[in-house]
C-alpha positions in Angstrom: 0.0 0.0 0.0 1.3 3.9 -0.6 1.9 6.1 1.9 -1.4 8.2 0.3 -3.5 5.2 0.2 -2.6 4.6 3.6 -3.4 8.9 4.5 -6.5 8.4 2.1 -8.3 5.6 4.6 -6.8 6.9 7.7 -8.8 10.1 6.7 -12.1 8.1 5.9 -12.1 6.3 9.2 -14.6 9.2 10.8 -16.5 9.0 7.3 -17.1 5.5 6.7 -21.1 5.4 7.2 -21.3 7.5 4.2 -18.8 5.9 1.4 -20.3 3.2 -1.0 -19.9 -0.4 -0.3 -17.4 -1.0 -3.1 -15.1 1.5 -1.7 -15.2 -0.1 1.9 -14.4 -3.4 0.0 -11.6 -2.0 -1.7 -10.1 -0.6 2.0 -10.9 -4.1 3.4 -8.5 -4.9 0.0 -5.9 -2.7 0.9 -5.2 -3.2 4.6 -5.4 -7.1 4.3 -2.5 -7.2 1.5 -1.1 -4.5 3.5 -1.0 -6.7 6.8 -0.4 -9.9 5.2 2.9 -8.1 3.3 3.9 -6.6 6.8 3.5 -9.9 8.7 5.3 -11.4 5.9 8.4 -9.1 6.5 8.2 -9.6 9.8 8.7 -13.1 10.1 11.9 -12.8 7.7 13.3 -9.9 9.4 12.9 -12.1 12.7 14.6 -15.2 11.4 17.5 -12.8 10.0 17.6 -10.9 13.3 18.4 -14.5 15.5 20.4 -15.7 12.5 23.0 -12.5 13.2 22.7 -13.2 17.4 23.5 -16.6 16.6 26.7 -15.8 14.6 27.6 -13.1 16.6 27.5 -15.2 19.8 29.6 -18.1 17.7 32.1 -15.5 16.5 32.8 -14.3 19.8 32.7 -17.7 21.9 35.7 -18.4 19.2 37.3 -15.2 20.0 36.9 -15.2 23.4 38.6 -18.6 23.7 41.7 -17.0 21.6 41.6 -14.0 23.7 41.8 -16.4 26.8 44.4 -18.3 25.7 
């Protein structure tokens, strides 16, 4: 979704009892690709994010044992 679709329904949210049916479905549209793209995003951004704590800890358990040496 754009940034001005996304102003666009945020500014119909008080005015919703008087738009058309086909333009309520077409928010419904929106903001349900919307959300399932975000989640979407989420979830890999999560699996990189413990990917990099899991290196990072490996990296330095092997330097720390160098260091310690």
């Amino acid at each position: 979704m754009t940034k001005l679709e996304f102003e666009t329904i945020s500014s119909q949210l008080s005015n919703l009892k008087n738009l058309p049916n086909n333009v309520l479905v077409g928010y419904m549209d929106l903001l349900t690709n919307d959300f399932e793209e975000t989640k979407q995003k989420l979830l890999e951004f999560t699996y990189h994010l413990d990917s990099v704590e899991e290196y990072y800890n490996t990296i330095m358990k092997e330097y720390e044992k160098r260091v310690n040496e």
